[in-house]
C-alpha positions in Angstrom: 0.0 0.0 0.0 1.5 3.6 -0.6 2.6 5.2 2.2 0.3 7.9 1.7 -3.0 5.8 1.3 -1.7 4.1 4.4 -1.7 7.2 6.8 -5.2 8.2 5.4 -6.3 4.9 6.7 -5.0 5.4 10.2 -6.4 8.8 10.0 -9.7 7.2 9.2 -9.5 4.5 12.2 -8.0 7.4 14.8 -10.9 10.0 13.8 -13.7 8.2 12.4 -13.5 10.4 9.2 -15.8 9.1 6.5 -13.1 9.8 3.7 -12.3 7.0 2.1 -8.9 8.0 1.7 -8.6 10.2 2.6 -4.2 22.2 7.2 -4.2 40.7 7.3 -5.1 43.5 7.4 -7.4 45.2 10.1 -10.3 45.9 7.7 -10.9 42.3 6.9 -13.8 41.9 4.6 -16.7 39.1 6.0 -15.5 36.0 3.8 -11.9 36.9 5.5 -13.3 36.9 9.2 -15.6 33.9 9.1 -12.3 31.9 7.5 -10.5 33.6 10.8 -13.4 32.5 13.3 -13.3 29.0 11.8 -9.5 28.3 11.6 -10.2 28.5 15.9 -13.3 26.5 16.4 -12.2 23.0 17.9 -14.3 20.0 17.7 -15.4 18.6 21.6 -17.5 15.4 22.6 -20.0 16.1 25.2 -22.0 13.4 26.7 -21.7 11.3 23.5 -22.9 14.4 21.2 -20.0 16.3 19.2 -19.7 20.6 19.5 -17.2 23.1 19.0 -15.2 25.7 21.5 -13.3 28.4 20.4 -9.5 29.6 21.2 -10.5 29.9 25.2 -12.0 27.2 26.1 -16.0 28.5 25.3 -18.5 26.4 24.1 -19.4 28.5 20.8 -21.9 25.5 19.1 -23.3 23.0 21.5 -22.5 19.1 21.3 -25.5 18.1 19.3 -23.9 15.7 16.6 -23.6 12.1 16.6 -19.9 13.2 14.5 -18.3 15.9 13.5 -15.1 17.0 11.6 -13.0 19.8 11.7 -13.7 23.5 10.2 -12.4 24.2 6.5 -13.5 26.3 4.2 -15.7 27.5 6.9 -18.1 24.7 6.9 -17.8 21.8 9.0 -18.7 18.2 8.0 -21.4 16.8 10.6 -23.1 13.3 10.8 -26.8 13.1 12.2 -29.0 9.9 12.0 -26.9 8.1 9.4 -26.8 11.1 7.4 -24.0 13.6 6.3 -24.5 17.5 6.1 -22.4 20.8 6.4 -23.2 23.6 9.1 -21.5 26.9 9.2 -19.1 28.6 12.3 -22.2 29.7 13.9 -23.6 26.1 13.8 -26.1 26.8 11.4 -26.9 23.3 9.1 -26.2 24.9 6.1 -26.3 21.6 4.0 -29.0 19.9 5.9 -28.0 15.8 6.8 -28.8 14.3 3.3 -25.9 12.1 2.0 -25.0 8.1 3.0 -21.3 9.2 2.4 -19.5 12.9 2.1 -16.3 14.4 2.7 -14.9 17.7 4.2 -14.4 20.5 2.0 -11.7 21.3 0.4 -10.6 24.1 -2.5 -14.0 25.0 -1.6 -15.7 22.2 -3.2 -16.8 19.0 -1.1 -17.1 15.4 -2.2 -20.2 13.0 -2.2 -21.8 10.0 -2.9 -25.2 9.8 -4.6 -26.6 6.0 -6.1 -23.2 5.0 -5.3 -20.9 7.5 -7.2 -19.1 10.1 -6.5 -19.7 13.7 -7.4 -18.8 17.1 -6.1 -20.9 19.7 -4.2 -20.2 23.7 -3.2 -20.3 25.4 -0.4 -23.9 26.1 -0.4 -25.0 22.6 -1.2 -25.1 22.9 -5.5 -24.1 19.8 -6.8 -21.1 21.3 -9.7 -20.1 17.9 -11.1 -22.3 15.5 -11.2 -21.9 11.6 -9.5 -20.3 10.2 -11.6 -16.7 8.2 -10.9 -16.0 5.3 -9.5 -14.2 6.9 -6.7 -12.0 10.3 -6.4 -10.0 12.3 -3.9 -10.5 15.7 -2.7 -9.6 18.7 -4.8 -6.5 19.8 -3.9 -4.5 22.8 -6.2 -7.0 23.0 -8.4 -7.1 19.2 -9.1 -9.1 16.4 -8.2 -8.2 12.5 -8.7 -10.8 10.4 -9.8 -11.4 7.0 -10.9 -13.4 6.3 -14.3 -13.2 2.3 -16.0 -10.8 1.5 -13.0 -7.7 3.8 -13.6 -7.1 7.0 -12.7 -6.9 10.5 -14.2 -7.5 14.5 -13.4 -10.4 16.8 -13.0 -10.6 20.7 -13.2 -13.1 22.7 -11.2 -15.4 22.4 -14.2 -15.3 18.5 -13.8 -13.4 18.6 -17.0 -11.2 15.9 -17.7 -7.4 17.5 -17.7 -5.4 14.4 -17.1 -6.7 11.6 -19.0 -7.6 8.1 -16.8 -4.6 6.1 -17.5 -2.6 5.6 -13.9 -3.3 2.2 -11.1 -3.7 5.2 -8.4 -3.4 8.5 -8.1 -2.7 10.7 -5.3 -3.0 15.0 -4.5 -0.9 16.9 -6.2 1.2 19.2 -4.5 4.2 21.2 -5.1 3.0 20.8 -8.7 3.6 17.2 -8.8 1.3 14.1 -8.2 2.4 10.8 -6.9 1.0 7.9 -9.2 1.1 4.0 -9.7 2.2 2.5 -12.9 2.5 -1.5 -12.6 3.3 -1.9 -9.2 5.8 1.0 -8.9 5.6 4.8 -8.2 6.2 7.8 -10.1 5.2 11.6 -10.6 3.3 13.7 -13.2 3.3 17.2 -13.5 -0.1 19.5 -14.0 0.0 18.3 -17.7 0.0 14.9 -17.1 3.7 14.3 -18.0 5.3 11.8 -16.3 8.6 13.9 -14.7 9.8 11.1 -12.8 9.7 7.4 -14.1 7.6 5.2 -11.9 10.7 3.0 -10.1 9.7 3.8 -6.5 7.8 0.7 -3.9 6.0 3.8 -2.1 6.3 7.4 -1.9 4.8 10.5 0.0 3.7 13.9 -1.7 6.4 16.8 -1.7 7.0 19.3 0.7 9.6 21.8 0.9 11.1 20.8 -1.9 11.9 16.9 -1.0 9.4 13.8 -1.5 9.9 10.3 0.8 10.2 6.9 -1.3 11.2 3.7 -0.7 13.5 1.7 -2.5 14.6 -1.7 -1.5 12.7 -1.5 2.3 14.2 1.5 3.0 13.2 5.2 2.7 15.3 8.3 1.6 14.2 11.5 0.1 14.0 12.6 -3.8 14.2 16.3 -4.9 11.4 17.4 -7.8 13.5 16.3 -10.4 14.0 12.9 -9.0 17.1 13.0 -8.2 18.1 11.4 -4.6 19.3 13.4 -1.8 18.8 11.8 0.8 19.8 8.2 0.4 17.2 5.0 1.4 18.7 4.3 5.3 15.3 4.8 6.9 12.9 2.3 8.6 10.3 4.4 7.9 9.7 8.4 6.5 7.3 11.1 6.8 6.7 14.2 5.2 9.1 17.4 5.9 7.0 20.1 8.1 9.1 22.9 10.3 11.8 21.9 7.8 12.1 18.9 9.5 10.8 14.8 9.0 10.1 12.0 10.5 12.6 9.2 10.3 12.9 5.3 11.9 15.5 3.9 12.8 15.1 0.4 13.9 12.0 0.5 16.6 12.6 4.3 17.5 11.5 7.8 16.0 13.5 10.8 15.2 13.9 14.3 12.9 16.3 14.7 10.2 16.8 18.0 8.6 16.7 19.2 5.1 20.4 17.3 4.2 19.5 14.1 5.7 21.4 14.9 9.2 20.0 13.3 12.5 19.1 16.3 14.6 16.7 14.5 16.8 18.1 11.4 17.8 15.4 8.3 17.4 14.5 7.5 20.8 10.7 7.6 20.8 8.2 5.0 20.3 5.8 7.4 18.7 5.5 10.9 17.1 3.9 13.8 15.4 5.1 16.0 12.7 6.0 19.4 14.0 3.4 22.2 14.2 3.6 25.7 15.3 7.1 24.7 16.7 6.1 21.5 18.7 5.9 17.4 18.1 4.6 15.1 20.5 6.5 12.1 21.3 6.0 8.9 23.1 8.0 7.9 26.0 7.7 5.2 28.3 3.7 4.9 27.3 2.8 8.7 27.7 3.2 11.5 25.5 4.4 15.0 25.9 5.9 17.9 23.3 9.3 18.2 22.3 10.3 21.9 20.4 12.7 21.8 17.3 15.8 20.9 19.4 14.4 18.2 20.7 14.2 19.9 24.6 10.7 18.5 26.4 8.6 21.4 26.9 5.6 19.6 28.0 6.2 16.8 30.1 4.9 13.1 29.4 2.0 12.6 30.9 -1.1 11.8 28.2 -2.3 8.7 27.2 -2.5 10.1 23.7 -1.4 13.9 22.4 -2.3 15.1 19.0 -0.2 17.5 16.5 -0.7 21.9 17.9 -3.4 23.6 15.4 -4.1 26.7 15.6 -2.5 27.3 19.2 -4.3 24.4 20.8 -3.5 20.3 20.2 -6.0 17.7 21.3 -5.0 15.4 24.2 -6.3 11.9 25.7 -6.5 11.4 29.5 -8.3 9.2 31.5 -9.9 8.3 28.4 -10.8 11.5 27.7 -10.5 14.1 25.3 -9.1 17.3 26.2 -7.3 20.7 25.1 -3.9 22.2 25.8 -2.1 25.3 24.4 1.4 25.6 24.2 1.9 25.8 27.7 0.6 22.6 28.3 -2.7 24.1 30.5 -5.7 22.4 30.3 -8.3 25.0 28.1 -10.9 22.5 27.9 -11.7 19.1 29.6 -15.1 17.8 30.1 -17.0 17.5 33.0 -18.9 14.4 32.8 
């Protein structure tokens, strides 16, 4: 399974997301200060219903969902009854519960699933391209993967076909390139569909900041965008760079390299998170706490389970329960039942 596939699926089991594969100025105009409101709402479980609180701690939409999914594009993705709909940052079920299967938005366009195929809806609930593919991604840089007679091409926002169906899988563009499957092996395509780098690769990640994670002979290094290997395959196991950092294995234990390959976090955790607004959490001795980019503990182990900082606040498990912390490690929300 590509590596990429493979961490949607453990996003899938942690979260319960439906996807099947699935981050100015003071006179702000409206669109800009609903996106600002809803990049600090924070999903919370309340006596088995799902709500939102904002930045402090406050309960701004009341637990009332039997799930919900994070804020993007100012609309949140909500389950009620069996039933998938959208509501707005002030709660408000914009997209009433309708659909057997949907997806967050993204680009401003959200995927779902009508008689079994897959189509795409806006913002206000328009269905703009019609169910019709076998399956398909999210729209990411202006692109969408989809799946038509069982191999995979490109959509535009028109539903166009840009990037004729002729790849095994097909993954999100991003830094203008798009991982895809070619008999068993893994390559990349530009915008225009041309193959840039020659499928050769068992698995491989999407690029960011100018480096992409493959593997080659059970091991992982790091390609540049003209496929041309940096970083050489020594790792168990690789993640994506964030914070100009990534997310190596070595042997049973996780570390950061930086941007030339160099160690700068020695591998001695049993579990991470990419870094995020400066901090990662890591495992140790079965409870997590934050490291900063030097690898100093600024948090202290001490959750059963600790979640990546967004937007100033990271979800932690205690007890069982799920609570939030800011960058000091305080406690701005836990629930009280």
């Amino acid at each position: 399974m590509n590596k990429a596939i493979s961490f949607i699926v453990c996003l899938t089991i942690l979260f319960g997301t439906t996807a099947s594969y699935q981050q100015q100025t003071s006179a702000l105009s409206l669109t800009q200060k609903q996106k600002q409101v809803s990049n600090q709402l924070f999903r919370i479980i309340k006596n088995g219903k799902y709500g939102f609180i904002d930045q402090s701690g406050k309960i701004v939409i009341e637990p009332q969902f039997d799930l919900a999914w994070s804020f993007s594009d100012d609309r949140a993705h909500i389950k009620i009854d069996d039933k998938y709909g959208y509501i707005d940052t002030t709660g408000k079920q914009i997209i009433p519960p309708q659909y057997r299967l949907s997806f967050s938005f993204s680009n401003k366009l959200a995927l779902v699933v009508i008689d079994y195929k897959y189509g795409y809806i806006n913002s206000n609930g328009k269905l703009v391209i019609k169910p019709q593919f076998d399956e398909a991604l999210a729209f990411q840089n202006g692109l969408a993967a989809v799946k038509i007679d069982e191999k995979w091409g490109y959509i535009d926002f028109s539903g166009k076909v840009v990037i004729k169906p002729q790849f095994d899988r097909a993954l999100h563009f991003n830094e203008g390139l798009a991982a895809v499957e070619i008999n068993d092996k893994w390559g990349y395509i530009n915008s225009n569909g041309n193959i840039v780098i020659q499928p050769q690769f068992d698995e491989t990640l999407g690029f960011f900041e100018g480096l992409a994670a493959v593997k080659i002979k059970e091991k992982y290094g790091y390609i540049n965008a003209s496929g041309k290997l940096l970083i050489q395959p020594q790792f168990d196991d690789a993640w994506e760079f964030s914070d100009k950092l990534a997310v190596v294995k070595i042997g049973e234990k996780w570390g950061f390299i930086n941007l030339k390959g160099q160690v700068v976090i020695a591998p001695k955790f049993d579990k991470v998170t990419k870094f995020s607004l400066g901090l990662a959490a890591v495992k140790v001795d079965n409870k997590y706490g934050y490291i900063d980019t030097t690898g100093k503990m600024i948090i202290p182990p001490r959750f059963d389970l600790a979640l990546a900082f967004t937007n100033e606040l990271a979800l932690v498990y205690l007890d069982g329960k799920a609570n939030y912390i800011n960058k000091q490690g305080q406690f701005i929300w836990q629930p009280k039942n």
